[in-house]
N, C-alpha and C positions, 0 to 999 in steps of 0.2 A: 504494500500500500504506500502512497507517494503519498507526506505532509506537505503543510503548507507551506514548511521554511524550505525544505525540497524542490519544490514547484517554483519557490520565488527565487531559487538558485539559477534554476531554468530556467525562467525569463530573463533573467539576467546576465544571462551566458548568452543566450541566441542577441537580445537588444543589442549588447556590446560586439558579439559577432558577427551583427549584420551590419554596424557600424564601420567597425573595423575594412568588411566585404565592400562595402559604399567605398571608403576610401581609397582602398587598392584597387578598384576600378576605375577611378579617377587617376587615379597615377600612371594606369594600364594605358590609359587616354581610349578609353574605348568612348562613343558618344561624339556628338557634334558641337560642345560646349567645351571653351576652359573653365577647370573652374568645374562647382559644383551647380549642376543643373535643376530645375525644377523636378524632374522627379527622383534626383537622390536626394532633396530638401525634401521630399514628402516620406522617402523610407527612412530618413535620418530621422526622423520626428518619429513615424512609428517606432523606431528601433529606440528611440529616447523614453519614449510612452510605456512599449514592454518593460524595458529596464526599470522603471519608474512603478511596476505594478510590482515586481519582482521587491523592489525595496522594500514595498508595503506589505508582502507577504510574509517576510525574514519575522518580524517579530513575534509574529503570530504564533509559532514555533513547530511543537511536533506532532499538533489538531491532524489528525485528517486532512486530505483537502478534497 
């Protein structure tokens, strides 16, 4: 069974690796933008949002989730 501080580890790993994944596709230069384009500004946000749910789960602790 997966708790909640488990689960907010989770989000927190993928927000930050999808971050991370945004970035080095920018460096990769793949896209018709320098720079970071509208839709890596909208996965950056989502990947910001997961991580951000994931923090709020940590406390919760070892509930279920």
């Amino acid at each position: 069974m997966v708790t909640k501080r488990q689960l907010g580890l989770i989000f927190i790993l993928l927000g930050v690796g999808a971050a991370v994944g945004m970035f080095a596709i920018d460096l990769l230069g793949a896209g018709q933008f320098q720079g970071i384009g509208p839709a890596q500004r909208r996965a950056l946000l989502a990947a910001g949002l997961a991580a951000l749910v994931g923090l709020s789960l940590l406390p919760l602790g070892d509930r279920p989730a």
